[in-house]
N, C-alpha and C positions, 0 to 999 in steps of 0.2 A: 504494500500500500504506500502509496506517496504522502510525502512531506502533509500538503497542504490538505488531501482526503484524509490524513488520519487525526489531523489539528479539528478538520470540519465534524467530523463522527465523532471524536470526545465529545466536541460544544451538542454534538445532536442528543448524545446518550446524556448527558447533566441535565438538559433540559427536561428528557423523558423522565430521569428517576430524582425531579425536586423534592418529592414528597416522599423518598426513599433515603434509610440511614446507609450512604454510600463515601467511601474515601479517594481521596487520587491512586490507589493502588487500584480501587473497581475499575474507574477510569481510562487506566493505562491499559488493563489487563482486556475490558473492554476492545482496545486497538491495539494488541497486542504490540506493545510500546513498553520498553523501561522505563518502569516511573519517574527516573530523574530525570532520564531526557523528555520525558511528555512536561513535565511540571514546568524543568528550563525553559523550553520553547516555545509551551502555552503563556510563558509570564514573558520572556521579551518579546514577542508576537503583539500581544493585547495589555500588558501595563498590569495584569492582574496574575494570584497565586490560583492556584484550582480550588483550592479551600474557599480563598476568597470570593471567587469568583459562585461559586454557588453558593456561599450566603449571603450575597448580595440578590443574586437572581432569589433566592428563598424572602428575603426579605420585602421585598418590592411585592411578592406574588402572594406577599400576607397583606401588604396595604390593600391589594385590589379586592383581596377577600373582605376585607374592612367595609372596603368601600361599597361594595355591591351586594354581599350577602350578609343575615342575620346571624351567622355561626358563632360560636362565643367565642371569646378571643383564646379561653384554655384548647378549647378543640384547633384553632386555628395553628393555636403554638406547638402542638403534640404536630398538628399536620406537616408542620414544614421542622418535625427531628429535633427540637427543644425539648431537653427534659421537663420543665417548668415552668408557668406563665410567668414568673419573676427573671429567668434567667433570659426569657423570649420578649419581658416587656424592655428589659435594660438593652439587649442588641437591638432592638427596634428603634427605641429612642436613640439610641447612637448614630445609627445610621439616616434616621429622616430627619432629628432634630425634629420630633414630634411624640407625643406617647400615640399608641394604640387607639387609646379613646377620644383625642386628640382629630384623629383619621379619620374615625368613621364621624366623627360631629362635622366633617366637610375642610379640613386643614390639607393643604397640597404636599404629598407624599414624594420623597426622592425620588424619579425614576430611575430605574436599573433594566432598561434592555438586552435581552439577548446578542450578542456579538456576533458578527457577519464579519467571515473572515476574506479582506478582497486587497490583496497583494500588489504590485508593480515588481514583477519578476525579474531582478538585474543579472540573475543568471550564476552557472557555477562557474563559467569560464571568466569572471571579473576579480575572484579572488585569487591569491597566492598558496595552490594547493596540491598536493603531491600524493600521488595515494602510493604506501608503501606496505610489502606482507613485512610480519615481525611474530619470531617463533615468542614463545612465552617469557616472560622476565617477572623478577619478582622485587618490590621497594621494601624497605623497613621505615617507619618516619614516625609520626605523631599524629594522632588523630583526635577528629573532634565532630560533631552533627551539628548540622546549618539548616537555617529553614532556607526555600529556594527565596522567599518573598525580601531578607535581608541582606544574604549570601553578598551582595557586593562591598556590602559596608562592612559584614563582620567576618570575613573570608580574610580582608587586609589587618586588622586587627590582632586575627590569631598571630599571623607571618609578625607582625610587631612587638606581640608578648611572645613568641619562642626566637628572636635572635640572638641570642644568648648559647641554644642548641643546635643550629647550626653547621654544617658542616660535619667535623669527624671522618672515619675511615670508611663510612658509605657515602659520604656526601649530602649528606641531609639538607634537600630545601633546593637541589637540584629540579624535582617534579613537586608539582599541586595534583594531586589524583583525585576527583569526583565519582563517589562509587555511591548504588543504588542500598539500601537495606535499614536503613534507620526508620526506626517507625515513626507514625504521625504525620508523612509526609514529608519527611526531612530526609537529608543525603550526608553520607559517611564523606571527609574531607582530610586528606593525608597530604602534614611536608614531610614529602619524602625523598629519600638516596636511592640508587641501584645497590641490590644487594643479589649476589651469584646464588640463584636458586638451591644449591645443594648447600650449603651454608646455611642459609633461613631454614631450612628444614632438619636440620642437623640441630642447631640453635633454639628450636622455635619454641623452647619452653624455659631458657635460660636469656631470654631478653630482656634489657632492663628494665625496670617498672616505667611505664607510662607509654614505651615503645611497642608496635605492633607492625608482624608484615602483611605484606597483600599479594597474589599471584595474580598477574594479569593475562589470561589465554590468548594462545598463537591467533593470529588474525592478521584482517586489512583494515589497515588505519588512513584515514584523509588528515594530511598536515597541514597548519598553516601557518606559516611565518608570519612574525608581527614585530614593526621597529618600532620603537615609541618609548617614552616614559612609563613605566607603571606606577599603579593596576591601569589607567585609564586605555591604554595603547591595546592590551590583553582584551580587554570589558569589552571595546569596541568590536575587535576580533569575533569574539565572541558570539557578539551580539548581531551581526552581520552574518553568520553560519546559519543560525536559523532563519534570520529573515531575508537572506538572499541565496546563501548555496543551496541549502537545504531546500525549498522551493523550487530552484532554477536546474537543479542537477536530475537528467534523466538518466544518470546511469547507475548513482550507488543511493544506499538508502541506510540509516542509520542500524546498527548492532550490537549485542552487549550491553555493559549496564555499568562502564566506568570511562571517563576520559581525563585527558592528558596535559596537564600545562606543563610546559617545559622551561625552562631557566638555563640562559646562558651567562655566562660570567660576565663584570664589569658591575658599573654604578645602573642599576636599577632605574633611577628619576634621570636617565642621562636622554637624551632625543633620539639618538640609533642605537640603545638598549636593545639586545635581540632576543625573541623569547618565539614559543612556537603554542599551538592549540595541538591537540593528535585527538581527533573523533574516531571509534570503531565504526566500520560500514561493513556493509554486505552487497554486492552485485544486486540490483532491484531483479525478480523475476520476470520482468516482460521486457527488462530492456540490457542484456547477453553485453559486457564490457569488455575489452582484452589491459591490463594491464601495462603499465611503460616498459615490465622489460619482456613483453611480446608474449606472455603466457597468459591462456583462456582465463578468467576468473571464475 
C-alpha cells in the first residue's frame, strides 16, 4: 500500500471506530504500518498526534450531540470512551473553552473536522537518497521513551543531559535509533555506538547499568544526507521524507519498525555539519525496483 493510501485508510478507520476504545497500535495494525512510522508521518503530515487527533474529532462529535440530541451528557461521555462525566466535562471545557451545558444552551463549539489529506507531490527524485542493503548490526547506547507529539523538543534535551557519556570504546552518540514498542503510543529512542554483534551477545547481561543493546535486521535502507546545523538541518530532513519522498517514490515503501540518525564528526551547530536519516524500505509490490548495484530487489 502507498504512502498516501495508507495515511488516507488510518484517517478513514478513526473516523469509523470514534465511538470505539481504540489506540495508534489499532490504527497502525489497521494498515499494516509500524506504529512509529504511522504516528511520525501522520503528525508531520497534519500538525496532529493520532491520540490527539481523535480526541479532538471525539470531542467536537460530543458538541454536535449536545447540540442536536437530548442524550444526557453521562451517556454522551461513556459514548465517545470517557471513563466519567467529570473527566469528559474537564477535556470538553478544555478544548471548546465552553462547559457541556454551556453547548447545548446554544454557545458556539470548536470545530474539529475530519482531515482530507491532499498533497503537492515534489517527488523522490528531489531529495538526496541512496538506497543501500546492510547485513544486521547491533548498537549499545542509552535509552529513553518519547511521545511522537514532543519528540522534537525533548529528543535534543536527552542528547544535552547525556554529554557527559558520550563516546567511549563503542562510540556512543554516533547513531539516534527510533524503534517501535513502548507502550501508550510512545517510541523507544537510543544514543547509540556500533557494537560487533558477537560481543553484545557475549556481554549482554554484564552491561553497565542504564546501558542497553539493540539488533537491527539485514535489510534495505533509503539514506539521506543532511548539511546543516543541528537538530534543525536533521528535523527538516526528516520532515521532508514523509511529506515529499514518501508520497513521490513509486518504487520502495517503508519496512520494519526502527530508523536511523546518523552522526558524523565535527561541531554539530556548524553550517556543513554532516549527518544522514537511514529509513528501512521494502521494494513496493506492484512497482519491481533493481537496485544501484544492478541486482533485482
Amino acid at each position: 500500500m502507498d504512502w498516501l493510501t495508507s495515511i488516507r485508510r488510518a484517517i478513514a478507520y478513526m473516523e469509523a471506530t470514534l465511538t470505539e476504545d481504540i489506540s495508534a497500535q489499532d490504527v497502525a495494525a489497521e494498515v499494516n504500518m509500524s506504529p512509529f512510522f504511522l504516528q511520525r508521518g501522520f503528525s508531520l503530515m497534519t500538525g496532529y498526534g493520532i491520540g490527539e487527533y481523535i480526541r479532538n474529532r471525539r470531542l467536537y462529535r460530543a458538541a454536535l450531540d449536545l447540540e442536536n440530541t437530548a442524550d444526557r451528557v453521562i451517556d454522551i461521555a461513556f459514548r465517545y470512551c470517557y471513563e466519567t462525566p467529570e473527566s469528559f466535562a474537564k477535556a470538553f471545557a478544555r478544548f471548546h473553552g465552553a462547559t457541556p451545558s454551556e453547548v447545548r444552551s446554544g454557545k458556539q463549539p470548536r470545530p474539529f473536522l475530519p482531515i482530507k489529506i491532499s498533497i503537492s507531490v515534489l517527488g523522490g527524485s528531489v531529495m538526496d537518497c541512496t538506497i543501500v542493503h546492510k547485513e544486521s548490526f547491533t548498537v549499545i547506547g542509552y535509552e529513553k521513551d518519547f511521545s511522537e507529539e514532543d519528540s522534537y523538543t525533548e529528543i535534543p534535551r536527552f542528547w544535552n543531559k547525556m554529554q557527559d557519556a558520550l563516546g567511549g570504546p563503542f562510540g556512543i552518540g554516533e547513531f539516534g535509533i527510533c524503534i517501535d514498542g513502548a507502550s501508550n503510543g510512545r517510541f523507544r529512542y537510543m544514543i547509540a555506538g556500533l557494537c560487533p554483534g558477537d560481543m553484545c551477545k557475549v556481554n549482554a547481561g554484564k552491561l553497565p547499568c542504564g546501558i542497553t543493546s539493540y539488533e537491527l535486521p539485514a535489510g534495505d535502507w533509503a539514506v539521506f544526507d543532511c548539511v546543516g546545523s543541528l537538530p534543525a538541518a536533521l528535523q527538516n530532513v526528516n520532515t521532508r521524507i514523509y511529506k515529499e519522498w514518501l508520497p513521490g517514490n513509486p518504487d520502495w515503501e517503508l519496512s520494519g519498525n526502527a530508523s536511523v540518525e546518523w552522526y558524523g564528526e565535527g561541531d554539530m551547530s556548524a553550517p556543513d555539519y554532516h549527518s544522514a536519516i537511514w529509513i528501512p524500505v521494502k521494494p513496493r509490490q506492484d512497482a519491481p525496483v533493481v537496485r544501484p548495484d544492478g541486482a533485482k530487489a
